[in-house]
C-alpha positions in Angstrom: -18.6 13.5 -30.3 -18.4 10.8 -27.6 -18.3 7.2 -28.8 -20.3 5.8 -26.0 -21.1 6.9 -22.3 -20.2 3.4 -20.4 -20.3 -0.1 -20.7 -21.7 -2.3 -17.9 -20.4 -6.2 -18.2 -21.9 -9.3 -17.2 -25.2 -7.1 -16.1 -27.3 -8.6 -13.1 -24.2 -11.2 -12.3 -22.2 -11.6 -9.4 -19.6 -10.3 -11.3 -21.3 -7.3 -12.9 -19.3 -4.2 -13.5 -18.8 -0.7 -15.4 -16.8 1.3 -17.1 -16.4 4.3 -18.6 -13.1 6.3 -20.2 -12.3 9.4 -21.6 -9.6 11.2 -23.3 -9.3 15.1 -23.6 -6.5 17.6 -24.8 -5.4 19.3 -21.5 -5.5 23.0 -22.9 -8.9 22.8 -23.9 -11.1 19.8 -21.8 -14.4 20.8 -23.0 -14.2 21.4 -27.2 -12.1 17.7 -27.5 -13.8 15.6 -25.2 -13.6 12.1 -26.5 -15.2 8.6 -25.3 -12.9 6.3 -25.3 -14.8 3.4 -23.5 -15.0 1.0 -26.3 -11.4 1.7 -27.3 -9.7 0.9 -23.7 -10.4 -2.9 -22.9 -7.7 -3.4 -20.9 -6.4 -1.5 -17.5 -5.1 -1.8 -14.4 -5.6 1.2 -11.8 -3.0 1.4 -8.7 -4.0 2.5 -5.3 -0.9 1.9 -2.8 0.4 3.0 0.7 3.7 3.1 -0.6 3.7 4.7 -3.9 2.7 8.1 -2.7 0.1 8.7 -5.8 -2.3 6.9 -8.1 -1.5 5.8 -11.8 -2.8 3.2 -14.6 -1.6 1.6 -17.4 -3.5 0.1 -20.0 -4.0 -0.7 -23.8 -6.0 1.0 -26.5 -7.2 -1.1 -29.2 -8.2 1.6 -32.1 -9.9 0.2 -34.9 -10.5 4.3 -36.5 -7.2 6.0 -35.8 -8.6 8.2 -33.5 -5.1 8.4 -31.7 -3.5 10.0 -34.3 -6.8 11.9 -35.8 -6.9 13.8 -32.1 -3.0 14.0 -31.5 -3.7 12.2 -28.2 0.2 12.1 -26.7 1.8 12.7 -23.0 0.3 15.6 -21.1 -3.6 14.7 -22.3 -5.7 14.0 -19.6 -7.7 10.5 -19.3 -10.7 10.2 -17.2 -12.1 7.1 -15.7 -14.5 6.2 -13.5 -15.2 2.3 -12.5 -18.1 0.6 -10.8 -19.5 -2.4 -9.1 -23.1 -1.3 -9.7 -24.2 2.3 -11.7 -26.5 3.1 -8.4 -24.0 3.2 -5.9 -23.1 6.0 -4.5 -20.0 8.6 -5.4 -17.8 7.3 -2.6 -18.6 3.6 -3.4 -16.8 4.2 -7.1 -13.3 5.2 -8.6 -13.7 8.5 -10.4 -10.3 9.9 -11.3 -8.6 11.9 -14.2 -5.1 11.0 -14.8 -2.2 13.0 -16.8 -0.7 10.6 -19.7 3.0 10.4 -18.9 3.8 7.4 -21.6 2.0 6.4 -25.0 3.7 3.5 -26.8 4.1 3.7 -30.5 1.4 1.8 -33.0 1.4 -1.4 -33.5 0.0 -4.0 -35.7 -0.1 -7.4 -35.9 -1.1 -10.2 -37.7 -4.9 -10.8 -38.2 -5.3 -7.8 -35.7 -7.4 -5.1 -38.0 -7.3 -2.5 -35.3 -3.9 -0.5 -34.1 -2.9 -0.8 -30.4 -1.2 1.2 -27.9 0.2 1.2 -24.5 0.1 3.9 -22.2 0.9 4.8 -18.5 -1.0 7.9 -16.7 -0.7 9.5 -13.0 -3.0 11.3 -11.1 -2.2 15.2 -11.0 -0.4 14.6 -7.7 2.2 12.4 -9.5 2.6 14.5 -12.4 3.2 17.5 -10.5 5.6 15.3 -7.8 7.6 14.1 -10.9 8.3 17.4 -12.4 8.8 19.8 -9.6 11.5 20.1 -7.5 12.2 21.7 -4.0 15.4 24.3 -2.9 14.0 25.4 0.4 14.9 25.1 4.3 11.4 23.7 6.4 11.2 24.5 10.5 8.0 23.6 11.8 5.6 20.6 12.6 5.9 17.8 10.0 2.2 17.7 9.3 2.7 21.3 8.7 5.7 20.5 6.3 3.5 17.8 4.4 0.1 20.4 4.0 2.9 23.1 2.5 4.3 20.8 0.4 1.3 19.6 -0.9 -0.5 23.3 -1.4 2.7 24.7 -3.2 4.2 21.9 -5.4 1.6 19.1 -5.5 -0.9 21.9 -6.6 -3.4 19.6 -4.3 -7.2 21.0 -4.9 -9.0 22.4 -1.8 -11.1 19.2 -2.1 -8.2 16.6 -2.1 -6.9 18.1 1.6 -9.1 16.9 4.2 -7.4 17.9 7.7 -9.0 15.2 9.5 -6.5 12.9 7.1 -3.4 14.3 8.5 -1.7 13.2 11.9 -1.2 15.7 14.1 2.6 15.5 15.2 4.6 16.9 17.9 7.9 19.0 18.2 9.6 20.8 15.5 11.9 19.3 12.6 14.5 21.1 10.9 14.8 19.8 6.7 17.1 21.4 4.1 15.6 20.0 0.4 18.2 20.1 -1.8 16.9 19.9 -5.3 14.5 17.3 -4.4 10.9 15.8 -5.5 8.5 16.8 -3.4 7.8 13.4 -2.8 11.7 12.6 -1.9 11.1 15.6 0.7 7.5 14.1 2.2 9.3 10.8 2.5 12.4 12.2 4.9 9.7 14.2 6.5 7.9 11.0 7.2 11.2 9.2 8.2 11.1 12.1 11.4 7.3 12.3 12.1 5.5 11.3 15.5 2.6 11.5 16.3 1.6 13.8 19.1 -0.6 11.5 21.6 1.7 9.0 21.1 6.1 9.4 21.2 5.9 5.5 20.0 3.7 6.0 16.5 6.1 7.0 14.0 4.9 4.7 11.3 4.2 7.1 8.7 2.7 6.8 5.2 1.9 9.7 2.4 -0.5 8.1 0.3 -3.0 9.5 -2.1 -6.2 7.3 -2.8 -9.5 8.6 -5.4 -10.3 11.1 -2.9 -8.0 12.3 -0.8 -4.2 13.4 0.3 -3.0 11.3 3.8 -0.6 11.6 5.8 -1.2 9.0 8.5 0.8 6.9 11.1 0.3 3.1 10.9 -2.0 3.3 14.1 -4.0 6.4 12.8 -4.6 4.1 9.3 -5.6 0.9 11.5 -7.8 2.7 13.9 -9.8 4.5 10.9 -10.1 1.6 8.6 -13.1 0.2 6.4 -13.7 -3.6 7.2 -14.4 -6.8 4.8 -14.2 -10.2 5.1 -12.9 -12.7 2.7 -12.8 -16.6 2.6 -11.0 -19.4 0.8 -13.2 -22.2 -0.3 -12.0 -25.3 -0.7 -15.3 -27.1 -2.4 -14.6 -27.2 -5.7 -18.2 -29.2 -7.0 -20.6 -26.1 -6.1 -23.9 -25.3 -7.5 -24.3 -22.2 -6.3 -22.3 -20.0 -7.9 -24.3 -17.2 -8.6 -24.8 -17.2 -4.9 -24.0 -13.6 -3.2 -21.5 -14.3 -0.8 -19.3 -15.9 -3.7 -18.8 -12.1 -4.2 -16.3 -12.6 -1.5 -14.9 -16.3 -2.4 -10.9 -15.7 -2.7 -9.7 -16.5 -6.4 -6.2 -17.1 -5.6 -4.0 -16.1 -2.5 -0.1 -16.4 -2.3 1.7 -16.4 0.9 5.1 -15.0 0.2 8.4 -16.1 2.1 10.7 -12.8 1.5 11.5 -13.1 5.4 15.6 -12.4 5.3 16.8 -13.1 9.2 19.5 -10.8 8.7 17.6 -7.9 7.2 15.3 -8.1 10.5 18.7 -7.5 12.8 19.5 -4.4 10.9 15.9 -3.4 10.9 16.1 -3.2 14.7 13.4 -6.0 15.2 15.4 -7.6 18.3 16.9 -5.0 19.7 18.6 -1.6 18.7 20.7 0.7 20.2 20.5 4.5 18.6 23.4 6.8 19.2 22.8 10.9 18.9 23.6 14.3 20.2 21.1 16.4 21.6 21.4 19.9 20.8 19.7 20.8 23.9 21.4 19.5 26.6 25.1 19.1 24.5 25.2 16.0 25.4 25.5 12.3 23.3 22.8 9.9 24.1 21.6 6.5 23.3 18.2 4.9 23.4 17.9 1.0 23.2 14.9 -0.7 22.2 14.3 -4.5 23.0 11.7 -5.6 20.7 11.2 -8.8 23.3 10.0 -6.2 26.2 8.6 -3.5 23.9 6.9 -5.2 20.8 3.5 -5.6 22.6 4.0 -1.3 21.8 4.4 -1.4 18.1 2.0 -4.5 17.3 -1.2 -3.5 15.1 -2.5 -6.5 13.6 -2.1 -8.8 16.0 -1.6 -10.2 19.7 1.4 -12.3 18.9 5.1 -11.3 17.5 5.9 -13.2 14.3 8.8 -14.5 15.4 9.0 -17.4 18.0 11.8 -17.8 21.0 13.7 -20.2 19.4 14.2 -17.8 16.3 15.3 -14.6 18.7 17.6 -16.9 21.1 19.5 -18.5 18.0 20.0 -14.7 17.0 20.9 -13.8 20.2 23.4 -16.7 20.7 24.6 -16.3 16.7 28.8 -16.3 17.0 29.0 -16.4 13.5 30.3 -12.0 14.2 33.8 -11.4 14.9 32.9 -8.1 16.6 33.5 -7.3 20.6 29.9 -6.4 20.9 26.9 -8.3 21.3 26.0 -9.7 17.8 22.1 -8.4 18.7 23.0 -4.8 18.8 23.2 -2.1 16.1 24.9 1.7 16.6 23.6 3.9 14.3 25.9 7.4 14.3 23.8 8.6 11.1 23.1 12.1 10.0 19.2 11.2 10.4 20.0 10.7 14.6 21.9 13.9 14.5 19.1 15.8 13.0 17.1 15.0 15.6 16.4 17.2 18.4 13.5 16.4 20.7 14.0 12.8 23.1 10.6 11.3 21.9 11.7 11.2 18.2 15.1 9.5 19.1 13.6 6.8 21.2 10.3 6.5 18.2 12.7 5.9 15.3 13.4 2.4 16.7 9.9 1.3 17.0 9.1 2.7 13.8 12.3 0.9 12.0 11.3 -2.4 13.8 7.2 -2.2 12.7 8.2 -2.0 9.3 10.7 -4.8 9.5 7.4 -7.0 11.2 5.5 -6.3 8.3 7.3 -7.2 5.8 8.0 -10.7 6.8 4.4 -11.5 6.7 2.8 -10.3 3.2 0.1 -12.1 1.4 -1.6 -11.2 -2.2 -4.9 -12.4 -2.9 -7.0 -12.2 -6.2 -11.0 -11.7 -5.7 -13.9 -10.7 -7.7 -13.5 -6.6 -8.7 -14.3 -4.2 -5.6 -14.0 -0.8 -6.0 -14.8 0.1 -2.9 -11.6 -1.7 -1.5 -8.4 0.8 -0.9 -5.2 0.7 0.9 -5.5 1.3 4.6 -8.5 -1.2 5.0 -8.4 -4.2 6.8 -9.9 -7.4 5.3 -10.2 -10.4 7.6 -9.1 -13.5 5.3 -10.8 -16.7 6.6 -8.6 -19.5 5.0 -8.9 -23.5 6.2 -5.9 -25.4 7.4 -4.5 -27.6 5.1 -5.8 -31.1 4.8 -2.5 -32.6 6.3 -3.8 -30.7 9.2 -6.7 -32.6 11.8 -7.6 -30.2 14.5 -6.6 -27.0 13.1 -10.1 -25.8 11.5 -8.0 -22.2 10.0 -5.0 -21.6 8.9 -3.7 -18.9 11.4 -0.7 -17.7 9.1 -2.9 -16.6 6.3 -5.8 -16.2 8.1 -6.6 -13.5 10.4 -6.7 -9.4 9.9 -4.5 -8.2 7.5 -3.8 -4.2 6.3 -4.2 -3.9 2.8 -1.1 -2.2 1.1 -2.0 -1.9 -2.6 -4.9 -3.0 -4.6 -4.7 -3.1 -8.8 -7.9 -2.6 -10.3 -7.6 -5.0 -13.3 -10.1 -4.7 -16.4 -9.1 -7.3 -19.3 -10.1 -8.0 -22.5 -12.2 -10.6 -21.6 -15.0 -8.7 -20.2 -13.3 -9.5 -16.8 -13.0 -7.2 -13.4 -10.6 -8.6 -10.5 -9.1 -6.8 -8.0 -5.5 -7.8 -6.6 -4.9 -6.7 -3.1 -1.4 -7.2 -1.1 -2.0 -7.9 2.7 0.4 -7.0 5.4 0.3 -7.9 9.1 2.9 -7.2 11.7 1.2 -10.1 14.5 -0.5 -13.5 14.6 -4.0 -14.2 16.3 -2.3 -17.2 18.5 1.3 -17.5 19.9 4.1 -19.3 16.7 5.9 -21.1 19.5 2.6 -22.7 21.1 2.0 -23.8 17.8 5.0 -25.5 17.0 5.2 -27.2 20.3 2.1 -29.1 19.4 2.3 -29.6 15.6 2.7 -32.8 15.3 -0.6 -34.0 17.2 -1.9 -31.5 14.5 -0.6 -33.7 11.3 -2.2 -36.8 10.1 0.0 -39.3 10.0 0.5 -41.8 6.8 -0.2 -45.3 8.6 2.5 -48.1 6.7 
C-alpha cells in the first residue's frame, strides 16, 4: 500500500538530499503502514540541548484524502528518516518515529486542489514525559535518579540508554517529586548534579538526540564532541559553485545581542556569595565565588572571559543600589541551598549558575546547506572575515572561533530545499576583549575628508 519508498532531491548536487515518511496507526504498525513521502513537503525536525526530547512539525499537502480515508489523528506514529546521501551509513542519518501530539483541521484554499494540514509530533520520550507524572521520594546518586526515571516513566528502550552517555556524579541527593513531569523532576535533578572527578562541573543537560538518552555536564559534552568547520564567504561573483567545500559556505549567520548586564549579576557571573546549612556539621555556611579569580575554572570554549575590565569595574563601582552591601554580591537563602548536603555541591552551584550566564551572552545562529550528521553537543569552528571597516583584523574574533552547537532544525521546504539552522553558544573568546579595544582604532580605516 505504500505510495513511494523515498525521494532523493537535487541528485548528484552539492545540495543533494533524501527523504522518506511514513504514517501508521499505533495499535496495529504493520497492517496500515502508509508512505507518506510525496504527501509531506514541508518539515522541520528539532534536535536541542535544552528541550529535553526530539519533535517536528510539518505540513501535509493531500491531494486523495488519505487523512481522513485512514483516520490518521494524535497518537499515530510518523516515521522519518533523512539523508545527505542513501550510502551513508546508519549513524550518518536521522531515523526516528515520532508520536503525533497535534493535527490541524483541513484546509483549502484558493487554486490549491489538494487539502493541507499541520501537525506537530515528539519522539516517544516526549510523549511519555508529557503524560506521566511522578509522586515519589529519590535518595541516591543523580545519574542514578536520571537512569530510574528514564527506565520507569520515559519507557526508554534498552537501545536508547547507553551508560557511557551518562556522567558519573558524586554524593547523594535527596528529591521529593510532587506531581511532577518526569522531565520537571530530571531538570531539578540536574540543578543538584556534579560530576564526580570534578566538584566544579555542574553544568548539566538531559537531552535526547536520534540515538540516544544523555545526561552530560557541559565539560563531559565538550570533551566528547564531533568537529566541523564552517566559513563565511564574502565573494559574491563565484564560478564554482558546485565546488565541494561550498558544502560548508555559511548561508546566513546572526549574531544576537540579548546580553542584559543586570541578568549577569544575578546569574553570579562577578561574584556570588551562597548562604546554607549543612546538615552535617549543624552549622550555616557560605561559599563565595569570584568569577575574576575563578572563571579560568568554568571556561569551555575559550581562553578569554567575555566580559572586559572596564565592564566588571563599572559593575563593581555601580552606586546606583541603596543597599549596605557591596552592590557585586548576591545571598541566596533558597530552599535549593538548604537541600543541599555535601560541601562540593554548595561551592559547584556557583560555577554552574555563572557558566550558563557566560553562554548566553554570546549566541550565534547560522543557516548552512542540510547536514544530518550535525547534532547538539558538537562543536563547529566558524571561520568568519572581519568587516571591511576593519584593516588588520583578517577574522572576526566575536563570531569566529569554536562554538557549542545548542539546537539544530532540520528544515525540508516545499521547494525541494534541505537547510539546516544551528544556534551556537560559547562561554570564551580566542584573544583577550580588552586588548582589543585598546587597539581598535589602528584597526578601522579611516574616511580621509
Amino acid at each position: 500500500m505504500a505510495l513511494t519508498q523515498s525521494l532523493v532531491i537535487n541528485d548528484k548536487k552539492i545540495d543533494q538530499f533524501g527523504y522518506k515518511v511514513t504514517f501508521y496507526k499505533k495499535t496495529n504498525k504493520s497492517a496500515t503502514q502508509v508512505g507518506f513521502t510525496t504527501y509531506v513537503r514541508y518539515f522541520r525536525l528539532y534536535e536541542s540541548l535544552m528541550s529535553k526530547f526530539m519533535y517536528i512539525e510539518g505540513i501535509i499537502t493531500d491531494g486523495g484524502g488519505m487523512v481522513q480515508r485512514l483516520g490518521i489523528q494524535p497518537g499515530d506514529v510518523l516515521e522519518i528518516e533523512l539523508y545527505k546521501d542513501p550510502s551513508d551509513s546508519v549513524e550518518e542519518k536521522i531515523s526516528k518515529e515520532f508520536v503525533i501530539e497535534q493535527l490541524g483541521g483541513q484546509n483549502r484554499t484558493d487554486g490549491q486542489k489538494a487539502s493541507r494540514y499541520s501537525f506537530r509530533a515528539v519522539s516517544a520520550i516526549g510523549y511519555e514525559g508529557i503524560k506521566n507524572k511522578i509522586k515519589k521520594s529519590f535518595k541516591g546518586k543523580a545519574k542514578d535518579i536520571v537512569l530510574e526515571i528514564a527506565n520507569t516513566y520515559l519507557a526508554a528502550p534498552p537501545a536508547m540508554i547507553n551508560t557511557s552517555n551518562f556522567t558519573d556524579t558524586s554524593g547523594d541527593i535527596v528529591y521529593n517529586a510532587a506531581s511532577l513531569s518526569p522531565f520537571e523532576t530530571i531538570e531539578n535533578v540536574c540543578i543538584q548534579s556534579v560530576a564526580s572527578d570534578n566538584p566544579k562541573d555542574a553544568n548539566f543537560f538531559f537531552y535526547e538526540t536520534r540515538d540516544s538518552l544523555n545526561f552530560k555536564s557541559l565539560k563531559k559534552i565538550v570533551s566528547s564532541a564531533n568537529a566541523f568547520v564552517y566559513v563565511l564567504k564574502v565573494d559574491k561573483n563565484r564560478d564554482d559553485v558546485s565546488a565541494s567545500n561550498d558544502y560548508f559556505r555559511i548561508q546566513d549567520i546572526t549574531h544576537h545581542n540579548s546580553t542584559d548586564q543586570r541578568q549577569k549579576l544575578k546569574d553570579g557571573v562577578l561574584k556570588n556569595k551562597t548562604v546554607s546549612f549543612n546538615f552535617i556539621s549543624r552549622k550555616v555556611e557560605e561559599t563565595t565565588f569570584d568569577l575574576k579569580k575563578d572563571y579560568k575554572d568554568i571556561l569551555v570554549m575559550g581562553d578569554y572571559l567575555l566580559m572586559d575590565d572596564e565592564e566588571i569595574d563599572n559593575f563593581v563601582g555601580d552606586t546606583s543600589r541603596t543597599t549596605d552591601e557591596e552592590p557585586n554580591i548576591f545571598v541566596r537563602c533558597s530552599q535549593e541551598c538548604y537541600d543541599q548536603v555535601v560541601d562540593n555541591k554548595i561551592q559547584s552551584r556557583p560555577f554552574a549558575k555563572a557558566q550558563r550566564g557566560l553562554m548566553n551572552q554570546t549566541v550565534v545562529t547560522i543557516k548552512i546547506h542540510g547536514n544530518p550528521k550535525l547534532r547538539p553537543g558538537d562543536i563547529i569552528e566558524l571561520k568568519v572575515p572581519q568587516a571591511s571597516g576593519h584593516k588588520k583584523e583578517e577574522r572576526d574574533f566575536i563570531l569566529s572561533g569554536k562554538f557549542l552547537i545548542g539546537s539544530a532544525a532540520h528544515t525540508v521546504t516545499d521547494a525541494n530545499n534541505y537547510v539546516t539552522v544551528c544556534d551556537l553558544f560559547k562561554d570564551g573568546y580566542e584573544r583577550n576583549i580588552t586588548d582589543y579595544r585598546k587597539d581598535i582604532n589602528s584597526h578601522l580605516v579611516r574616511e580621509r575628508v
